[in-house]
C-alpha positions as CSV (number, residue, x, y, z in Angstrom):
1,X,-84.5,-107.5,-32.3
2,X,-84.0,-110.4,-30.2
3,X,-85.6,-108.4,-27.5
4,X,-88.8,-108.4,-29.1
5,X,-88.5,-111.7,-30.2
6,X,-88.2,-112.8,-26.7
7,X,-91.3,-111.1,-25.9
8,X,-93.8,-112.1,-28.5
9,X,-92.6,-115.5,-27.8
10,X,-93.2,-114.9,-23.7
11,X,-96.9,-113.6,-24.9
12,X,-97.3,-116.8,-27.1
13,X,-96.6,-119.2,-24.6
14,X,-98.5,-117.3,-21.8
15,X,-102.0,-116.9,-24.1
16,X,-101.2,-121.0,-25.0
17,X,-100.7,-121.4,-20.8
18,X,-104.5,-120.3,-21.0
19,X,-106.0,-121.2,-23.7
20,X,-105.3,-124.7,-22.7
21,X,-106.4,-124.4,-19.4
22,X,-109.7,-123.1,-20.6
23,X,-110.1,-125.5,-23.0
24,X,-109.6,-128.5,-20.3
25,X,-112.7,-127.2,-17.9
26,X,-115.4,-128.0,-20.9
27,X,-117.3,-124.9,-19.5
28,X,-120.7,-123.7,-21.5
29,X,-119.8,-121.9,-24.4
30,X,-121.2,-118.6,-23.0
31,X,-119.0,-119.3,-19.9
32,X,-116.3,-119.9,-21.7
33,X,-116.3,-116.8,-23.8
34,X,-117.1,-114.7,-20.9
35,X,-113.8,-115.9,-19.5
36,X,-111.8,-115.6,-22.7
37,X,-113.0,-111.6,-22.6
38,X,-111.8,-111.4,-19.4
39,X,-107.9,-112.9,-19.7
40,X,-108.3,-110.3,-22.7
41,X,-109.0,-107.7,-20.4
42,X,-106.3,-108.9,-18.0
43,X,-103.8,-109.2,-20.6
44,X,-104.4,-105.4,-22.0
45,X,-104.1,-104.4,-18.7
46,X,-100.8,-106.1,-18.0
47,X,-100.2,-104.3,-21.6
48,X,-100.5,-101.0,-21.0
49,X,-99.0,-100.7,-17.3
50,X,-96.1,-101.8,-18.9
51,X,-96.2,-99.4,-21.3
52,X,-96.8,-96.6,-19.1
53,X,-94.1,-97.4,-17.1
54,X,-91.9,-97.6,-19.7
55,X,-92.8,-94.1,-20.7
56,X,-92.1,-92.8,-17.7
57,X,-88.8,-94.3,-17.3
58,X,-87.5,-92.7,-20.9
């Protein structure tokens, strides 16, 4: 339990590391979005190597 609690809170505080970031470069909105798809994408990635790897380890 405090595993997991330890790891949503790591995923909190690294989506709230960019979220501010991207919310102090006042880009264009379509900019803006186009980047927030793309730390999605990077964050899914991240995701599911982890995942992987932890199915191949047991």
């Amino acid at each position: 339990m405090a595993d997991m609690i330890a790891h949503s809170l790591w995923f909190v505080l690294a989506f709230a590391l960019v979220g501010s970031s991207l919310a102090l470069r006042r880009l264009p909105l379509h900019h803006l979005v186009k980047m927030i798809l793309v730390w999605i994408a990077i964050f899914a990635a991240v995701w599911i190597v982890v995942l992987a790897f932890r199915g191949l380890s047991g």
